[in-house]
C-alpha positions in Angstrom: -44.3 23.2 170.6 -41.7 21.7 172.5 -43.0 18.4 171.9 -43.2 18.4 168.4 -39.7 19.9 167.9 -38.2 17.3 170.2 -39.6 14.9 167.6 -38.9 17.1 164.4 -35.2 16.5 166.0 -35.8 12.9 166.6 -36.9 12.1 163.5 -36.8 8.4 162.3 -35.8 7.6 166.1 -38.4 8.3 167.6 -39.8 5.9 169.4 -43.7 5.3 169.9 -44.4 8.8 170.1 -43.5 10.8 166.9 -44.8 13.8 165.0 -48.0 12.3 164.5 -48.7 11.7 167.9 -47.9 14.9 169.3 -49.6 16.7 166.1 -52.9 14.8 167.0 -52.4 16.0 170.4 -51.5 19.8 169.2 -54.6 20.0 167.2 -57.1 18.9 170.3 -55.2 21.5 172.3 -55.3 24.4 169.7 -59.0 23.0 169.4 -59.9 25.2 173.0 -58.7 28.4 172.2 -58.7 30.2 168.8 -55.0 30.8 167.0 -53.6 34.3 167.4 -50.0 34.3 168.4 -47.3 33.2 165.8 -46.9 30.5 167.7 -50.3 29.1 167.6 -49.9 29.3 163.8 -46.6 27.7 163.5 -48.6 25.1 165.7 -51.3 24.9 163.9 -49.4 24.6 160.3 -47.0 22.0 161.6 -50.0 19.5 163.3 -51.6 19.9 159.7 -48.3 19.1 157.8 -48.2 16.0 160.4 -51.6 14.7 160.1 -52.8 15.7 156.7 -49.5 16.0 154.5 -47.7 18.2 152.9 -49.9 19.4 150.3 -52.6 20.1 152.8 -50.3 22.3 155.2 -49.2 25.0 152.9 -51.5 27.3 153.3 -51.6 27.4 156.8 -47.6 27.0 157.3 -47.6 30.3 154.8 -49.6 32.3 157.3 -47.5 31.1 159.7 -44.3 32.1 158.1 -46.2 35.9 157.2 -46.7 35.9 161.0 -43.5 35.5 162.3 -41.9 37.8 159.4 -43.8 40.6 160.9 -43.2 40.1 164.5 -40.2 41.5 166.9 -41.1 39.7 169.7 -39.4 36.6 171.8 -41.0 34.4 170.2 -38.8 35.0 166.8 -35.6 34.1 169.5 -37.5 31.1 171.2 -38.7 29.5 167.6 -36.7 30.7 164.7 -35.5 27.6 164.0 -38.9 26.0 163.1 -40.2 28.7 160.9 -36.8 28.9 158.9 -36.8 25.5 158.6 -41.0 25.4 157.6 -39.5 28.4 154.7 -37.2 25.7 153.0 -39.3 22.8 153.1 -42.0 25.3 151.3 -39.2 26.3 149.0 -40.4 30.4 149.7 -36.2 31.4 149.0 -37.7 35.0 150.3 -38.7 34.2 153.9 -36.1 31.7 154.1 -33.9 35.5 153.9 -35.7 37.3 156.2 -36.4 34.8 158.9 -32.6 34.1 158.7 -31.8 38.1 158.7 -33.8 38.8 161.5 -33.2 35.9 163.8 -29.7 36.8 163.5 -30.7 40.5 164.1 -32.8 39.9 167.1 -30.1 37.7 168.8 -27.3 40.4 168.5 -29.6 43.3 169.7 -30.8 40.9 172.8 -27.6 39.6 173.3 -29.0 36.1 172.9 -25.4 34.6 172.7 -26.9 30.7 173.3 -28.9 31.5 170.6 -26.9 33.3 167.9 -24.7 30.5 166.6 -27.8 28.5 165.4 -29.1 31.9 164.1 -25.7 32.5 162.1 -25.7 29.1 161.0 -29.3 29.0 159.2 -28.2 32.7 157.6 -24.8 30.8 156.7 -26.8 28.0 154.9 -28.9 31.3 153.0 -25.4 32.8 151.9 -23.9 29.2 150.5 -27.2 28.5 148.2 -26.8 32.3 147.3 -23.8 31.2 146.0 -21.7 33.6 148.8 -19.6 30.6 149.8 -17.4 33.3 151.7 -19.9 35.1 153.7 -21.3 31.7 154.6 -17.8 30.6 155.9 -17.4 34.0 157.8 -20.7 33.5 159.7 -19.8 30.0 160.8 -16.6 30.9 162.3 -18.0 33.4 164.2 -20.5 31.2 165.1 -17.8 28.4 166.1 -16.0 31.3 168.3 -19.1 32.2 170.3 -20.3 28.3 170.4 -16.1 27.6 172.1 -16.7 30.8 174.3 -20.0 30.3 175.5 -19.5 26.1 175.9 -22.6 25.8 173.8 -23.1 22.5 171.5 -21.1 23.3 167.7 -23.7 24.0 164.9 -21.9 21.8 162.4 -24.7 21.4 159.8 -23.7 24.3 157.8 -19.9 23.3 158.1 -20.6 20.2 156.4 -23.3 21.2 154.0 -20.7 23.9 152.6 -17.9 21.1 152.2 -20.2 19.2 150.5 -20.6 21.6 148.0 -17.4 22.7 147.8 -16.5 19.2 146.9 -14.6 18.9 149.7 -12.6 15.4 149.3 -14.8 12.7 150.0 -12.9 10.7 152.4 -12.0 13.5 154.6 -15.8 14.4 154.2 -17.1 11.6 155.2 -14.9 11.4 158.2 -16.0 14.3 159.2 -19.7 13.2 158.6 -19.1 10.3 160.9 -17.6 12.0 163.8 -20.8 14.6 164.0 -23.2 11.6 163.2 -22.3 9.6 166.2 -22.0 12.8 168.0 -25.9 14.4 167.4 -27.1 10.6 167.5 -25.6 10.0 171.2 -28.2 13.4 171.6 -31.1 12.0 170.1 -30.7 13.9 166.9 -31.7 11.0 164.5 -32.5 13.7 162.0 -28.7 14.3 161.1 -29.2 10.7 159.3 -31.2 12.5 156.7 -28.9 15.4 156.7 -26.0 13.5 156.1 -27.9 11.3 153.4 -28.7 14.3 151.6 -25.0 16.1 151.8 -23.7 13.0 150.4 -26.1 12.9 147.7 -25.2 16.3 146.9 -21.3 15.6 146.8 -21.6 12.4 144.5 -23.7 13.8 142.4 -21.5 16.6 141.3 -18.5 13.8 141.5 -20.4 12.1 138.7 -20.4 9.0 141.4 -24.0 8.0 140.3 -24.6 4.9 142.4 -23.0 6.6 145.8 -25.4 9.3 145.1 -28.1 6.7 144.7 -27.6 5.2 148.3 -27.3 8.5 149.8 -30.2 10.0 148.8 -32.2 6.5 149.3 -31.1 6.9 152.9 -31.8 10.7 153.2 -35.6 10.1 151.6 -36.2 6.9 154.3 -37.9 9.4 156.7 -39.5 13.1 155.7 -37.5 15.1 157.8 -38.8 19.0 158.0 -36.5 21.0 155.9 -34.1 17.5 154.5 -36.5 15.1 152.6 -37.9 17.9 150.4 -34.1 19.1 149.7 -33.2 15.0 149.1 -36.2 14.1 146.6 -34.7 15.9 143.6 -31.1 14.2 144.5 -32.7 11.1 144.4 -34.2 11.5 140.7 -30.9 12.7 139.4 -29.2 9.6 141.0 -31.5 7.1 139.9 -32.0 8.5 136.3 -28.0 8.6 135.7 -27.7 5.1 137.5 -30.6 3.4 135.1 -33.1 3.0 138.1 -35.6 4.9 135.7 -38.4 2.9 138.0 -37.2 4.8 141.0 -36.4 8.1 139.9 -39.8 8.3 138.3 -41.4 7.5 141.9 -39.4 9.9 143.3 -40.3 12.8 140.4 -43.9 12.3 141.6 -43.0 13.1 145.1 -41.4 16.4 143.8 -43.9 17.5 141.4 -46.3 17.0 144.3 -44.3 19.0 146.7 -43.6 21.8 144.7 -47.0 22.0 142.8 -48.4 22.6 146.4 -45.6 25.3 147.0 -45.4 27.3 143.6 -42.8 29.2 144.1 -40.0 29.7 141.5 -37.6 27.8 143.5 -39.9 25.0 143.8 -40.9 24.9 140.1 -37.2 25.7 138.7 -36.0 22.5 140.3 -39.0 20.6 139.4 -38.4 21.8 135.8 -34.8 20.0 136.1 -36.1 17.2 137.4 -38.6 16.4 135.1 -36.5 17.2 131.7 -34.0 14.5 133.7 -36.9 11.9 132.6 -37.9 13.7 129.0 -36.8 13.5 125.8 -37.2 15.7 123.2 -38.6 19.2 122.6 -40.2 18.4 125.6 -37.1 18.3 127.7 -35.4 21.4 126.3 -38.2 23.3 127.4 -37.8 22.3 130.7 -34.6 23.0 131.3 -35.9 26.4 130.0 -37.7 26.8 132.2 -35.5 25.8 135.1 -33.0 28.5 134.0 -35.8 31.3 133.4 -37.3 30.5 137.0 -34.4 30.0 139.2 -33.1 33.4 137.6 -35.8 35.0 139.7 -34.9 33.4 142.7 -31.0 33.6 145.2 -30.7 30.0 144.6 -27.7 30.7 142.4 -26.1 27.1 143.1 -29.1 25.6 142.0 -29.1 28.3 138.9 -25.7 26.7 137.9 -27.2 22.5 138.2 -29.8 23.8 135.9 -27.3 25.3 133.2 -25.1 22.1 133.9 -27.8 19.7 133.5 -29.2 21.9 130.5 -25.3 21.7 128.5 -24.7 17.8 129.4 -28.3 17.3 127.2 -27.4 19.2 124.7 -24.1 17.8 124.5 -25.4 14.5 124.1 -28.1 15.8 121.5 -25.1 16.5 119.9 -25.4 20.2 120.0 -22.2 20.9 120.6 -22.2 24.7 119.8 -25.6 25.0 122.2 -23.8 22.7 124.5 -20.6 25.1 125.4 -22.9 27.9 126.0 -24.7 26.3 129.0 -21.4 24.6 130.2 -19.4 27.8 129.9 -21.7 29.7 132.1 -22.2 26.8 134.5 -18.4 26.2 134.7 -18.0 30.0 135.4 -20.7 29.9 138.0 -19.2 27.3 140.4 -15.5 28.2 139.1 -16.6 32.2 141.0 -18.4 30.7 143.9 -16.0 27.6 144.6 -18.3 24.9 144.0 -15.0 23.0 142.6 -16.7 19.7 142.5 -19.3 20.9 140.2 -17.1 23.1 138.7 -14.9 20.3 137.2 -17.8 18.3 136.3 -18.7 21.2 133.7 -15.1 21.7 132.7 -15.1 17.8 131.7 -18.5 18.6 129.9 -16.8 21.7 128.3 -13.8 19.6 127.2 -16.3 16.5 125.7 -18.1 19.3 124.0 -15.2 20.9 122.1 -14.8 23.6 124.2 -12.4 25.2 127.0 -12.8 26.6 130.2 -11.9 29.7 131.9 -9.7 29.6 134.4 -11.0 30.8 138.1 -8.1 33.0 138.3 -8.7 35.1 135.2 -12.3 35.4 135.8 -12.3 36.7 139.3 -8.9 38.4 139.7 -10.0 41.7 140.9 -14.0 41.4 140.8 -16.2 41.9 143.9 -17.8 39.0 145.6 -21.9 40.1 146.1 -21.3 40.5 149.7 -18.3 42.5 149.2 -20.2 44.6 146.5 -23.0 45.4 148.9 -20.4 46.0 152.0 -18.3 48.6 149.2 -21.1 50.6 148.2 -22.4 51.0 151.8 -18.5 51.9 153.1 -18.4 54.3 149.9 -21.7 55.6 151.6 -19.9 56.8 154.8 -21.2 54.0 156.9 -19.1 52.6 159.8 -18.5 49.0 160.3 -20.9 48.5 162.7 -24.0 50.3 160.3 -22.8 48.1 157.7 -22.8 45.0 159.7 -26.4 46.1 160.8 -27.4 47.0 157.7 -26.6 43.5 156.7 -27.3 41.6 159.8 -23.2 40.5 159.9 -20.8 41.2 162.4 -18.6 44.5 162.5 -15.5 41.7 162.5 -16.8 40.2 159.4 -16.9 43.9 158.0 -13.7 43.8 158.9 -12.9 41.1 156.6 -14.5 41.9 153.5 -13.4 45.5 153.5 -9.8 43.7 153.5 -10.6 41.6 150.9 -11.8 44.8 148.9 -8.9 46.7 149.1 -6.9 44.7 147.9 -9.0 43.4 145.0 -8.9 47.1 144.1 -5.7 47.7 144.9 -6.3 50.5 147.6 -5.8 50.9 151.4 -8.6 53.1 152.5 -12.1 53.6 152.9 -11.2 57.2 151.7 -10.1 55.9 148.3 -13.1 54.1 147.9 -15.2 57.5 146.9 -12.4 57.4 144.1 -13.6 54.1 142.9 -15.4 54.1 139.8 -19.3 52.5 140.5 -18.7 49.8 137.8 -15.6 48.2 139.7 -18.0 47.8 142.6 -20.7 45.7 140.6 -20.2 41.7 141.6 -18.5 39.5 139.4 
């Protein structure tokens, strides 16, 4: 196990011994003894997913995933990292959440304090696709003051991932990217090459900067890093459709569909929905961005919700369906406008505009409406539970409690928990 994740980190840099080799190893090892532990399933998954291919591991990485779910033990604080990471690349949205949850959980009730920043981090990166950009950014500054305090190495992925779809400025991003590249790459950590490729082909896709997109996501997809290259693949159709590489981007559809065939979740199949209608015409591409919409509904991916109502609106647009067209641009304007995804944001508001509409502004939409995290944390202080319940409740710290509560009265205009069992129930819903 230690092996093989000193590659996963490795990555493309790995020298003459990779995954492979270590994953041939694994499986004459595991060969001896039969697999009980979580840990022998991980193992075995992951030497599968090395040797055989994706397609081949998913079953076995699932009983993995089901295995560490259900346990309490040390292994959860030794290995979190790998399962969480196994949950993405399989695109299962729900164990990605509770692996997350209960790393973080087990770390504060052990006091694992080396441990907990990474922990915070990976439940950061689940808030920021749930669209809870806040909670995200509360998590990694706690995660930064524990990291300063304890003289442990920053977690900086989640940082930069959140920039990158806040549409952070791109020059101030990418200096950013550059510092932490040569940083993790002085370690070894050739596997922040992909990460970077793929944030950056995140951030110039929703800038509309096509061909920048295009290199980034051709960089990111050079290597199939656990938990990137799966995340890249539908960046890189997207680029190369809207840059005329129609070659490409239908290579790289094939890789998705593969992929998320294999993992048949609603995640996987909402984004491979969006990514094929990319390369459709027709009837046949309005009903897969259909069904993008009707699957990711079912799923926290919100920020992935709002590319498929984006993507959907600049069709129609261009179907010259102008009325259909405001609908789906409306609602994917309002989506990033409420979770600060200004980047994508503002591409929809251009949309909106082209189409003959007009966009909301952020600050009438949200002015007094409840984040989803501060929903949850107001119904549970309007419960009678203390900061430090709700932060368990919600595997956050009492501090960030703190902060939300803050944040709530004064959205509601009150200065108490006591006024809270005032507050009528529908001001607590989420915008």
């Amino acid at each position: 196990m230690e092996a093989l994740g000193a590659t996963i980190y490795a990555g493309r840099l790995h020298g003459a011994v990779g995954s492979y080799e270590v994953a041939v190893a694994s499986r004459n090892a595991l060969s001896v003894r039969p697999a009980l532990r979580p840990t022998d399933l991980l193992l075995d998954g992951l030497a599968t997913r090395f040797t055989d291919g994706y397609v081949t591991a998913v079953a076995p990485l699932r009983d993995a995933l089901d295995a560490f779910a259900g346990t309490g033990d040390k292994d959860i604080l030794n290995w979190f990292w790998l399962p969480w990471l196994v949950a993405g690349d399989l695109w299962d949205d729900l164990k990605w959440h509770e692996l997350a949850s209960q790393a973080v959980r087990l770390c504060r009730e052990s006091g694992a304090l080396a441990r907990l920043p990474l922990a915070l981090g990976y439940r950061a990166v689940v808030h920021l696709y749930a669209g809870e950009f806040a909670a995200a950014s509360a998590l990694m500054e706690e995660g930064e003051v524990i990291s300063t305090a304890t003289g442990g190495a920053a977690v900086n992925y989640p940082r930069m991932l959140l920039a990158a779809w806040r549409g952070i400025d791109p020059t101030e991003l990418l200096d950013a990217f550059r510092a932490d590249l040569e940083d993790v790459t002085a370690r070894g950590e050739a596997r922040s090459i992909g990460g970077v490729g793929y944030m950056n082909a995140v951030l110039h896709n929703a800038l509309g900067r096509y061909d920048v997109a295009l290199d980034a996501a051709r960089e990111a997809c050079k290597y199939d890093d656990l938990g990137i290259y799966s995340f890249a693949l539908p960046e890189l159709v997207e680029a190369a459709s809207r840059s005329g590489e129609q070659d490409e981007a239908a290579a790289a559809l094939h890789r998705v569909r593969e992929r998320t065939d294999a993992a048949g979740t609603d995640w996987a199949l909402g984004v491979q929905a969006w990514s094929r209608a990319l390369l459709s015409d027709g009837r046949a591409a309005e009903s897969l961005y259909r069904e993008a919409i009707e699957r990711l509904e079912q799923t926290r991916i919100t920020v992935h919700l709002g590319r498929a109502h984006l993507l959907y609106g600049e069709w129609l647009r261009r179907a010259a369906r102008r009325n259909d067209a405001r609908h789906q641009l409306r609602t994917a304007h309002d989506l990033f406008s409420q979770v600060g995804a200004a980047a994508y944001a503002e591409r929809a508001r251009r949309e909106l505009l082209a189409a003959g509409g007009s966009a909301h502004s952020r600050s009438d939409r949200t002015r007094g409406l409840l984040t989803n995290q501060e929903s949850q944390i107001a119904r549970l202080a309007r419960d009678g539970l203390s900061n430090p319940e709700i932060g368990a409740e919600l595997y956050i710290s009492r501090h960030t409690v703190d902060w939300h509560l803050r944040k709530v009265f004064a959205k509601l205009e009150i200065t108490s928990r006591k006024e809270l069992g005032h507050v009528p129930l529908s001001r607590l819903e989420s915008a």
